[in-house]
C-alpha positions, -999 to +999 in steps of 0.1 A: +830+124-251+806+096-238+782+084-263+758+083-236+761+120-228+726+130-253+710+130-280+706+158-303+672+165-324+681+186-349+647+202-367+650+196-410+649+239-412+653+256-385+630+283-382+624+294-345+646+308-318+634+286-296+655+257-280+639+231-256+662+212-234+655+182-214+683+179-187+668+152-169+651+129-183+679+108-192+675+064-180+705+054-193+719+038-159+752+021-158+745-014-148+778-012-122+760+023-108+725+006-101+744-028-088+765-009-064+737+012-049+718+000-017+685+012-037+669-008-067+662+001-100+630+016-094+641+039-067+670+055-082+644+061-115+626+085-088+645+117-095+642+111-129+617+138-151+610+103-170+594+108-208+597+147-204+617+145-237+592+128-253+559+153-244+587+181-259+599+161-287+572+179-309+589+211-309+616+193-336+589+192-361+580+228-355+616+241-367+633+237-329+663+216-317+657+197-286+686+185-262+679+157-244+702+138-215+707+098-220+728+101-184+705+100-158+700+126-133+708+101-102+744+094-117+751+134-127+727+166-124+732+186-155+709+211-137+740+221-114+769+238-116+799+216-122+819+226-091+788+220-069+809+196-051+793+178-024+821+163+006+795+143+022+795+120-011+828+125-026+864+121-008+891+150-010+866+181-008+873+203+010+843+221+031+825+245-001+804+279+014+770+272+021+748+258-006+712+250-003+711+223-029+743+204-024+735+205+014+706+194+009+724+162-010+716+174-048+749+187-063+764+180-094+769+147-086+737+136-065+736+117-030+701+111-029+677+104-048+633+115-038+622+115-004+665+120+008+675+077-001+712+076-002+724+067-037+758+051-023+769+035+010+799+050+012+819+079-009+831+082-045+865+093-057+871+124-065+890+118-101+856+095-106+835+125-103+856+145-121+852+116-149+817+116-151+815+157-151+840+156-181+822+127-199+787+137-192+786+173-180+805+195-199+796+179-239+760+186-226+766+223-222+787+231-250+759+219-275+733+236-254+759+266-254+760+263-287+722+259-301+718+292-283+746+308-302+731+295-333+693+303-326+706+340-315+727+349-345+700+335-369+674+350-355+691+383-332+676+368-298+671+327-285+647+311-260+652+283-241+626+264-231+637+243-201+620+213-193+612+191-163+587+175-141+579+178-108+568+153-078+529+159-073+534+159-034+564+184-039+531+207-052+507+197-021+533+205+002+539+238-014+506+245-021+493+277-007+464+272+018+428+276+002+441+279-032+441+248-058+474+232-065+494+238-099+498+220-129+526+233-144+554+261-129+576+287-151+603+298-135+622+328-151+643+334-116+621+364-111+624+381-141+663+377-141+664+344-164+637+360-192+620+391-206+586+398-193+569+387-229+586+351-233+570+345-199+536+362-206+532+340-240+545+311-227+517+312-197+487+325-217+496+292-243+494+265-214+466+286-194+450+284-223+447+247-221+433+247-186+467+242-170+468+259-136+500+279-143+521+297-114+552+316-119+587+309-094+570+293-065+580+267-054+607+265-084+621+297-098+646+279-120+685+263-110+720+259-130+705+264-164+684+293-158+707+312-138+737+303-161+721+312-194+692+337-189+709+370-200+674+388-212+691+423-219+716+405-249+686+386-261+692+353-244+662+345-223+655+313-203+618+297-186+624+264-166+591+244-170+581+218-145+551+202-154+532+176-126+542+139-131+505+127-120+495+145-153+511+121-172+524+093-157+523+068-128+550+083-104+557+051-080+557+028-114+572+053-135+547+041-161+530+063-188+493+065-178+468+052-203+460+091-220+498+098-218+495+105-257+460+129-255+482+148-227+509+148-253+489+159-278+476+192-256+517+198-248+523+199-287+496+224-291+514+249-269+549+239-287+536+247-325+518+283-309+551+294-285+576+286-317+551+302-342+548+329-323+585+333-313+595+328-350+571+357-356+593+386-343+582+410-327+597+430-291+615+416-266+617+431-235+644+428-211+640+418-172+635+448-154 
């Protein structure tokens, strides 16, 4: 396993089901990656959900594990699935059936970064890929695999909190006409990824804030979601994507100046959802 694959905050007692996950904010960038790419430094950081891990990193002191990537998301997307091959960026695959996201050049392993920048200037081996989905990929998912195991036979049910960012013009071009943009998307896959309650708690604690909250539109939740969202055996999963502007200068990638206030409000919502998750209490399943 690469030593560079996460970094795994463990809580002193665990005392909540809940399990936040940070799958992207990793800026660990192999100096022979960024040197071979025809974009610099800053462009490749332009994917990345950059201090997401830190605005979550709260929830450890609230009894929660948090999973953060060190890879970055440029070099492999731990938000896809690990055979979402994409031909156009990696020699020896074959033609795969039609799939919106590795079309659109974000598989597993990425070909562009923001705004559709190649990443390469030609094609990568295939037993390279395959490297980097062993080294990176798969240790990622069989810790997060297994903090779920752990938070559901402790506590009969686990929620995964999944978080990200989002580009604040990926909201204006989504935004619906004569309505005010969001702050902050939960994406439950429609229902299929978590019971009706997680979602309802999770967006009366940020609404509460004065976050505009939306639910599924324009992100409904990818790999994770979909992979471990299994509401009726207690396993339920709400991809968060919070606006970068919120937080952070997105053409820098630069903390604004009340990054730790906005912090602060994030860590309010983490101590209420774990309390109140640790409290018990039903769980309905998707309908």
């Amino acid at each position: 396993m690469d030593k560079n694959a996460f970094t795994l905050h463990r809580p002193l007692r665990h005392t909540t089901p809940v399990v936040f996950s940070s799958p992207h904010s990793g800026a660990d960038y192999p100096a022979d990656f960024v040197h071979a790419s025809p974009l610099d430094a800053q462009a490749l950081r332009s994917s990345e959900d950059a201090f997401v891990d830190e605005l979550f990193l709260h929830g450890v002191a609230c009894g929660a594990p948090l999973l953060a990537a060190r890879a970055p998301r440029a070099y492999v997307d731990l938000n896809r699935a690990s055979d979402e091959l994409d031909p156009a960026v990696i020699e020896g695959i074959d033609r795969v059936p039609h799939n919106p996201r590795v079309t659109s050049g974000l598989g597993v392993i990425p070909r562009v970064v923001s705004g559709g920048r190649n990443i390469y200037r030609g094609k990568l081996s295939l037993p390279e890929a395959e490297a980097r989905i062993s080294r990176l990929w798969h240790p990622y998912h069989r810790t997060l695999r297994q903090l779920l195991e752990e938070s559901h036979s402790r506590f009969g049910r686990a929620v995964l909190i999944d978080c990200h960012s989002m580009p604040h013009e990926a909201i204006e071009a989504h935004a619906r006409p004569g309505q005010p943009r969001p702050d902050l998307v939960l994406g439950d896959r429609f229902g299929a990824a978590a019971g009706r309650e997680v979602v309802e708690r999770l967006e009366a604690a940020f609404t509460a804030t004065g976050l505009r909250v939306v639910r599924n539109s324009p992100f409904a939740g990818a790999y994770i979601a979909q992979a471990y969202g299994r509401p009726s055996r207690g396993f339920h999963v709400v991809q968060v994507e919070i606006d970068r502007a919120l937080y952070m200068d997105e053409a820098r990638v630069e903390k604004r100046s009340d990054f730790e206030s906005f912090r602060g409000m994030i860590s309010g919502v983490i101590e209420e959802v774990t309390k109140g998750f640790a409290g018990g209490g039903a769980i309905l399943a998707a309908e």
